[in-house]
N, C-alpha and C positions, 0 to 999 in steps of 0.2 A: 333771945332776940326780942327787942321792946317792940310792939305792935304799933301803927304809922295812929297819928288822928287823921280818919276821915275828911276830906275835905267835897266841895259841890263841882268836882271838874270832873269832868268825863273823859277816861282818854278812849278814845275810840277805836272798835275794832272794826276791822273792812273786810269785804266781802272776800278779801282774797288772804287774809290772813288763815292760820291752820295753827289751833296750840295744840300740842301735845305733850302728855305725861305721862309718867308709866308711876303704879304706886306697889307697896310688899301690900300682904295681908290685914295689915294695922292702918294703910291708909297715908303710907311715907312715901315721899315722894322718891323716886329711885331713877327717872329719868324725866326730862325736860329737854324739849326743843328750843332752835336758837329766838323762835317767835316767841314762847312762853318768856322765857327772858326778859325778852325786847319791851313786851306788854306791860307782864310784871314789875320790871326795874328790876329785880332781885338779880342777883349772879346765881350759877350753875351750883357754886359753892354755900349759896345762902340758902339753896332751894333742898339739894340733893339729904336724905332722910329727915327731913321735916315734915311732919304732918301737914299735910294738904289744905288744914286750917288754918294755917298762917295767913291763908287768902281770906279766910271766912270775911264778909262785909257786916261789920253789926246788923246792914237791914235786912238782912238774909236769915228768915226763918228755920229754926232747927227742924221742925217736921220736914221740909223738902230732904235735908241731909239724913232725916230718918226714914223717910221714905227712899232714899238711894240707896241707903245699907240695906235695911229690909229685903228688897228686891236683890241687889247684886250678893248675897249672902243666900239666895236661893238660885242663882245664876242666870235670873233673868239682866240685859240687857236693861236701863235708864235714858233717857233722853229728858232733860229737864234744866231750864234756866236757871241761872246764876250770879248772881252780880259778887264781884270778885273785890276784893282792896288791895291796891298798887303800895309799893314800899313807902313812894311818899305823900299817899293818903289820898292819891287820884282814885277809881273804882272803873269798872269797866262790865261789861254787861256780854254773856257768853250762854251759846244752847250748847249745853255739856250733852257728848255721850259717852256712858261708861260702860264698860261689858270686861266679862273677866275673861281672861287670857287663863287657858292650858296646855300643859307640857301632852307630849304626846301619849301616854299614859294616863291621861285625864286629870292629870294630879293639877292642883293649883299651881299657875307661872304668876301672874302677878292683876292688877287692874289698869288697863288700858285706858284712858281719857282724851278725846279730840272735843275740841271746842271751836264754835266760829260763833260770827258774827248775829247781833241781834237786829231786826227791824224796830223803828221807831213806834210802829201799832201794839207789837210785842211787846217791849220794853213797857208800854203805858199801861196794858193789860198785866200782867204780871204785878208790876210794881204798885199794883191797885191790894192787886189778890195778896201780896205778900206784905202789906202794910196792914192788913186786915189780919193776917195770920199772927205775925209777928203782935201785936196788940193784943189777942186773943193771948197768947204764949205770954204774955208780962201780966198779962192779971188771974188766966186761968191754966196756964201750965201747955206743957208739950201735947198733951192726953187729949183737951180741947181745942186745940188746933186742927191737929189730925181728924177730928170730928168735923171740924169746918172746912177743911181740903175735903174730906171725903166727900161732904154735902155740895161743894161746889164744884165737882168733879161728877157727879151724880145729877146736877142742874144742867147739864152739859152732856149729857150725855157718854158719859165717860168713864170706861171699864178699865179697872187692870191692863187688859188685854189692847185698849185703844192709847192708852196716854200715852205714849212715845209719838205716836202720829198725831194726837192732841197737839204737841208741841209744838211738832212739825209745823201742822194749818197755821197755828197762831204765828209762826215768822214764817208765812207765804207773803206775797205779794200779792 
């Protein structure tokens, strides 16, 4: 599937919208809601085992997505903004959380993902940090980004153990 060009339209998500997805072990998408859809543009049938980065938005830096594996690969719980690309090159702005799903026996069932909607302060705050990153990432690699997330996450007061509520504050009211 050829990937959209980015275009400067936002479609926007509302406070009452709810996406959800379900993904295997590799990160494929195995289930979508009829909202994920709606948002996306994509069909159930465009979506269902396709990696999850179909959505990736170019200005979405890779360390947040390697900061999501890292953590749900140790079965900690994510919370962490998003900006998404629509099929046809709209983008849309989303506070993901991800937590892994298990079978009753402990064993891996799959990655569970709900997303809603972003605030305008968020969205500016974010979109700062991850243009920063993202520009770190194209001249000095993954390695130095991660260095610069940790640093500004550290400037801020902000542990492992707080980032999920980090998120949280930043799309308060």
């Amino acid at each position: 599937m050829q990937r959209p060009t980015p275009t400067d339209v936002e479609h926007e998500v509302t406070p009452v919208d709810m996406i959800v997805s379900k993904s295997d072990e590799e990160g494929n998408i195995t289930y979508t809601n009829p909202i994920f859809m709606k948002i996306s543009g994509y069909t159930k049938g465009e979506l269902l085992d396709q990696p999850h980065s179909i959505l990736r938005h170019p200005d979405m830096p890779k360390v947040i997505f390697k900061y999501l594996w890292d953590n749900l690969k140790e079965g900690k719980e994510v919370h962490a903004f998003v900006k998404n690309l629509c099929k046809d090159g709209e983008f849309y702005w989303v506070l993901a959380q991800v937590r892994v799903a298990t079978n009753p026996d402990g064993s891996f069932r799959n990655y569970v993902s709900t997303r809603k909607n972003v605030l305008p302060k968020a969205k500016a705050a974010i979109s700062a940090l991850y243009a920063k990153l993202l520009e770190i990432e194209k001249s000095e690699g993954v390695e130095a980004s991660e260095k610069a997330l940790m640093a500004f996450l550290d400037e801020n007061g902000v542990t492992p153990d707080t980032f999920n509520d980090f998120m949280h504050k930043l799309n308060e009211e």
